[in-house]
N, C-alpha and C positions, 0 to 999 in steps of 0.2 A: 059536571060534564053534561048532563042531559040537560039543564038549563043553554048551557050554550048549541048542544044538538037542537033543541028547538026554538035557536033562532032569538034566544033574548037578548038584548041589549047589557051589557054591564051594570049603567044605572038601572037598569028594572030588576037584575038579580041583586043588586046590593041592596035596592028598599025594601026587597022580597024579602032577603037575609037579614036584613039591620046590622047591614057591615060596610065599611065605605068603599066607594068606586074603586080604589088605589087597592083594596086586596082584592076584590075581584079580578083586578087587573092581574095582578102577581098570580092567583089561583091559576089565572086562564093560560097564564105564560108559562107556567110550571107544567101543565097539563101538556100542554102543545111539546113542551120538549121531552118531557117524557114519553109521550106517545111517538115522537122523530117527526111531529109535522109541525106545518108552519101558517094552516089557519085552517075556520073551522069545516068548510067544505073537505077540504085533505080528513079530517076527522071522523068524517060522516063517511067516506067514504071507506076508512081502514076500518070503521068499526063496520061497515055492510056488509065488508069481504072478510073480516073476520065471520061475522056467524054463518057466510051463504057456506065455511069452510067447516063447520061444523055440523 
């Protein structure tokens, strides 16, 4: 998740990881619907209103 908050590309976090594009893929999708959104701005922004709530 913080790979994607900062804006990396799928390829650049799979060579990062040594995992291929296609699970990045599935990680990022599983994340997005766990979280209830549906890309990663939505994401950035429920996690900023999370901690300003804290």
């Amino acid at each position: 998740m913080d790979r994607i908050l900062a804006g990396q590309m799928n390829k650049v976090i799979a060579i990062d990881l040594g995992i291929t594009m296609r699970t990045v893929e599935v990680h990022r999708a599983r994340i997005f619907e766990k979280m209830g959104v549906c890309s990663a701005v939505e994401l950035a922004q429920l996690l900023a209103a999370h901690r300003a709530a804290e």
